[in-house]
Backbone as JSON, one array per atom type, in Angstrom:
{
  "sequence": "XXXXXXXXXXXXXXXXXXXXXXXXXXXXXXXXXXXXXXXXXXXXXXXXXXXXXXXXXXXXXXXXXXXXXXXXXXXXXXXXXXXXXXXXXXXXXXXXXXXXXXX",
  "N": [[0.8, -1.2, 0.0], [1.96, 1.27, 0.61], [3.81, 1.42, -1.05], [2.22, 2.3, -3.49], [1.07, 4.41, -2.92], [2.81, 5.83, -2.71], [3.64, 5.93, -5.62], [1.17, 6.87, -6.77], [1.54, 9.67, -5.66], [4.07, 10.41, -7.1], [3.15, 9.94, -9.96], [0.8, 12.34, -9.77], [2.89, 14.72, -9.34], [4.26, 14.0, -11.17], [2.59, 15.53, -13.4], [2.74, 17.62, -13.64], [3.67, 19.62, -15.7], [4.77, 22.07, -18.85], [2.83, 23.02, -21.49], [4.53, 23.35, -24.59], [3.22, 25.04, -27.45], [4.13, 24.67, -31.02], [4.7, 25.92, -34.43], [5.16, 23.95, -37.16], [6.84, 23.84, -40.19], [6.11, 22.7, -42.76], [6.15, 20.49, -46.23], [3.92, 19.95, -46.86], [2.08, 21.19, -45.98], [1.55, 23.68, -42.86], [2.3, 22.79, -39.84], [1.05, 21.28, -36.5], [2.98, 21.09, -33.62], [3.43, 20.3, -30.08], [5.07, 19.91, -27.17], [5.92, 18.78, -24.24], [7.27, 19.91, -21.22], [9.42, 20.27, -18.63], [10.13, 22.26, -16.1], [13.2, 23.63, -14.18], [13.13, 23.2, -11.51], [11.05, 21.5, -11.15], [12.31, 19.3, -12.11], [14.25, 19.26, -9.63], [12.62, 18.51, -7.81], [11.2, 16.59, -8.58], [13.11, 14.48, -8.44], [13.77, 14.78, -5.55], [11.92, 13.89, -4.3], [11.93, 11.03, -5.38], [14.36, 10.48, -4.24], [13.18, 10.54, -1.61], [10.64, 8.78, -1.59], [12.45, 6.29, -1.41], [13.62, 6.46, 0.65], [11.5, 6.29, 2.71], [10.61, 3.64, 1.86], [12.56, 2.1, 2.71], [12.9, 2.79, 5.69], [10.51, 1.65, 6.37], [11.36, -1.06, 6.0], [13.34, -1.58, 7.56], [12.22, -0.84, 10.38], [10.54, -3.05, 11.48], [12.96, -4.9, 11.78], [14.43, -3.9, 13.22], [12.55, -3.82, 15.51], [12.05, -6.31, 16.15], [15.06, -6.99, 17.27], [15.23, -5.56, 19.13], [13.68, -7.07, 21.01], [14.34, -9.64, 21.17], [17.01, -8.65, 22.13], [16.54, -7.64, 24.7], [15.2, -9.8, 25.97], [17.5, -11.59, 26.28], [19.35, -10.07, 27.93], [17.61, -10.82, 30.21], [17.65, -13.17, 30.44], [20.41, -14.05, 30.18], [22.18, -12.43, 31.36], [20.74, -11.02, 33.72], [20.59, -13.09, 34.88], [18.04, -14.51, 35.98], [16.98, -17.11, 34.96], [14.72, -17.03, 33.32], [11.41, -16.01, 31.73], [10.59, -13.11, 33.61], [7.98, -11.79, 35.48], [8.72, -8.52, 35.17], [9.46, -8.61, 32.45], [8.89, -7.59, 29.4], [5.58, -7.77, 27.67], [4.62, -7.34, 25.24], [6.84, -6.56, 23.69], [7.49, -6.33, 21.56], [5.88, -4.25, 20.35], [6.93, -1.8, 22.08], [9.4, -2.15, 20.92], [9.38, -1.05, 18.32], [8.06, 1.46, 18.91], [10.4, 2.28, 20.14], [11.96, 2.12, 18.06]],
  "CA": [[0.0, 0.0, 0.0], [3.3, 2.33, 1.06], [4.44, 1.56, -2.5], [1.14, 2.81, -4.5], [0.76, 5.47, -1.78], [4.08, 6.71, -3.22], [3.9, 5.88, -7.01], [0.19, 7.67, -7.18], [1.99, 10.99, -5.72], [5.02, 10.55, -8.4], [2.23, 10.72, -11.01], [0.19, 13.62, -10.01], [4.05, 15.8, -9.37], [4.91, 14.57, -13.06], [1.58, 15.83, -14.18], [3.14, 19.45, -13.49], [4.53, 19.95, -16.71], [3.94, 23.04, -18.87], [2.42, 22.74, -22.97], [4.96, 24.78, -25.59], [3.04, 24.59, -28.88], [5.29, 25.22, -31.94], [4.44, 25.44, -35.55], [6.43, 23.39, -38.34], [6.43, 24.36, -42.08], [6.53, 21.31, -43.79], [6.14, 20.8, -47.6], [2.7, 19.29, -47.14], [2.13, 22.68, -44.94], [1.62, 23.99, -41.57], [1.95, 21.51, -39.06], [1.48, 21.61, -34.89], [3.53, 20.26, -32.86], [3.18, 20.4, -28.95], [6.1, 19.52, -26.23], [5.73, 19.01, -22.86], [8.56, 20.15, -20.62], [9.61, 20.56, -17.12], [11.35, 23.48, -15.26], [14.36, 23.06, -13.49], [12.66, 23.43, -10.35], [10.53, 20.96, -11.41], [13.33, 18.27, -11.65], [14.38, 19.21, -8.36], [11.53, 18.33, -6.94], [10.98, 15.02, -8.61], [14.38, 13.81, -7.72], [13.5, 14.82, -3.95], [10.58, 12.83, -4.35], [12.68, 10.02, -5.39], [15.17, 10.32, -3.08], [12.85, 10.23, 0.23], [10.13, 7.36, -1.68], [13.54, 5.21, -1.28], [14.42, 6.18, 2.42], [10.62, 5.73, 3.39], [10.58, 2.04, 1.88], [13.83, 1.41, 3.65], [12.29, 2.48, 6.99], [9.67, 0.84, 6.69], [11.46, -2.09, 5.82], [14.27, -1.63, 8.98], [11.35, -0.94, 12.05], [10.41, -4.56, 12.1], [13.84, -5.7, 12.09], [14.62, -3.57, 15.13], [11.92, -4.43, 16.95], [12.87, -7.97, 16.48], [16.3, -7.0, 17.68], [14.95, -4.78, 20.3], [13.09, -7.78, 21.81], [15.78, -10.65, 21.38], [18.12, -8.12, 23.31], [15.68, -7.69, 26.18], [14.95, -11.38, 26.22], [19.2, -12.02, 26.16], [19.28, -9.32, 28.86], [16.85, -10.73, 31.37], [17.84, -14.64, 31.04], [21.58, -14.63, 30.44], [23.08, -11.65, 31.75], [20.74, -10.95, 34.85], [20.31, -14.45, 35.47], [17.0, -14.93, 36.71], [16.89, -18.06, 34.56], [13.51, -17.39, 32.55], [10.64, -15.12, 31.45], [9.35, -12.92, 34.6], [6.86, -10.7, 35.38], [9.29, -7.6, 34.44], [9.76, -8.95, 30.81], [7.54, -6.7, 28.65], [5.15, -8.49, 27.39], [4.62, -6.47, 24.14], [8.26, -6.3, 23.3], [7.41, -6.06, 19.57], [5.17, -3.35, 19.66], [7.96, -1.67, 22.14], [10.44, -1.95, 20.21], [8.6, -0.66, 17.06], [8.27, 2.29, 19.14], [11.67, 3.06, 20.34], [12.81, 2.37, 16.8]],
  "C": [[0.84, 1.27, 0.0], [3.48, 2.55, -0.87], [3.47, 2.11, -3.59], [0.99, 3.8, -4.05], [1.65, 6.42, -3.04], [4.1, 6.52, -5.03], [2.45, 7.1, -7.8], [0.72, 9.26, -6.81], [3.25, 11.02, -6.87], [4.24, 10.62, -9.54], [1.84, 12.36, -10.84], [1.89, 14.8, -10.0], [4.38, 15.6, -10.89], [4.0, 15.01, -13.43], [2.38, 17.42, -14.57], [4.23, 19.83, -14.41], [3.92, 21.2, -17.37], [3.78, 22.16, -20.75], [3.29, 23.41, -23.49], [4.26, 23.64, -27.2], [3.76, 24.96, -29.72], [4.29, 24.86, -33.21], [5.63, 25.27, -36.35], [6.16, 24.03, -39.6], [6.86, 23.32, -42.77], [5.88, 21.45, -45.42], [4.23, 20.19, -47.96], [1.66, 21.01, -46.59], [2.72, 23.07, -43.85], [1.58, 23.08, -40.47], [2.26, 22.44, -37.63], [1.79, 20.79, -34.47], [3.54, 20.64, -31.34], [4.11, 19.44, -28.41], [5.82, 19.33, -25.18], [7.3, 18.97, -22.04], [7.97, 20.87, -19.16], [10.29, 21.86, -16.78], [12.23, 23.26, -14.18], [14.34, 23.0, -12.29], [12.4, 22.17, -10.04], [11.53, 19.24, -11.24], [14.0, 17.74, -10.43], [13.54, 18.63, -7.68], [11.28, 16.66, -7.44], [12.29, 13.78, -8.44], [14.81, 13.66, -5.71], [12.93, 13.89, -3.5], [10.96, 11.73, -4.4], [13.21, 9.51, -4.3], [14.13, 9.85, -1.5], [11.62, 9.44, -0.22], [10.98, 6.2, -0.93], [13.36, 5.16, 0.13], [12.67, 6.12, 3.12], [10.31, 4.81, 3.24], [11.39, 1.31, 2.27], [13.44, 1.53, 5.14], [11.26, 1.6, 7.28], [9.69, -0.8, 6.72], [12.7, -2.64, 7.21], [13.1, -1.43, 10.16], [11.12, -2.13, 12.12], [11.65, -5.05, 12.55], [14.33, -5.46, 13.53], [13.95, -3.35, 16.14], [12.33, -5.91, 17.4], [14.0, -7.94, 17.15], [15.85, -6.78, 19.17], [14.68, -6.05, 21.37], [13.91, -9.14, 22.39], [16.94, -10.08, 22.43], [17.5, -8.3, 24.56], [15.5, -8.8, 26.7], [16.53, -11.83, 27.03], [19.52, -11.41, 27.64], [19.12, -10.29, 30.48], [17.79, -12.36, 31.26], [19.52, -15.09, 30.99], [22.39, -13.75, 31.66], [22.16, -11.33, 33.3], [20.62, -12.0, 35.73], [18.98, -14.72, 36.17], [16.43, -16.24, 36.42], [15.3, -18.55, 33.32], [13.04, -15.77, 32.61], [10.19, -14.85, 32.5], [8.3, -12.13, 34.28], [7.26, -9.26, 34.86], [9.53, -7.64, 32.99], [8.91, -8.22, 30.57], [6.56, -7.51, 28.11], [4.49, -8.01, 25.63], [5.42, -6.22, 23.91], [8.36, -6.01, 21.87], [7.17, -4.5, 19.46], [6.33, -2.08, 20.57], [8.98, -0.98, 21.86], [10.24, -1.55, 19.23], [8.42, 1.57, 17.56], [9.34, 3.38, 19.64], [12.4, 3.36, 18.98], [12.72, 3.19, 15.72]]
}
């Protein structure tokens, strides 16, 4: 959904082009021809757009992992290093969601 989210706004920003009509003189006649072109602004902006699509499908694709981490540490924490020998009542019990939020 992230990924259509973001491909339907990269449409409507390329829409924002301008019309230059031109006429040809060809041997048959007058001919029109019509361009569509950007402004250098315009480029800027859809290379921005680019740029931070990427780094919001990379976050979105790193918060799970470091909740997973988040929670494996806490787990590692409580049963090796403070020794209590298991899951207590201090363990979080939502360690996902958590860790989703610290991350």
């Amino acid at each position: 959904p992230i990924l259509a989210l973001l491909v339907a706004g990269l449409v409507q920003l390329g829409s924002c082009f301008s019309e230059v009509t031109r006429s040809l003189q060809m041997q048959a006649g007058l001919a029109t021809h019509v361009d569509l072109e950007f402004s250098s602004d315009m480029y800027s902006f859809l290379g921005f757009y680019v740029f931070m699509g990427i780094w919001i499908l990379e976050l979105c694709n790193v918060v799970p992992q470091f909740a997973v981490s988040y929670v494996v540490h806490q787990w590692w924490l409580r049963k090796f290093c403070i020794g209590d020998g298991g899951m207590d009542s201090a363990t979080p019990s939502c360690g996902s969601c958590i860790g989703a939020c610290v991350g």
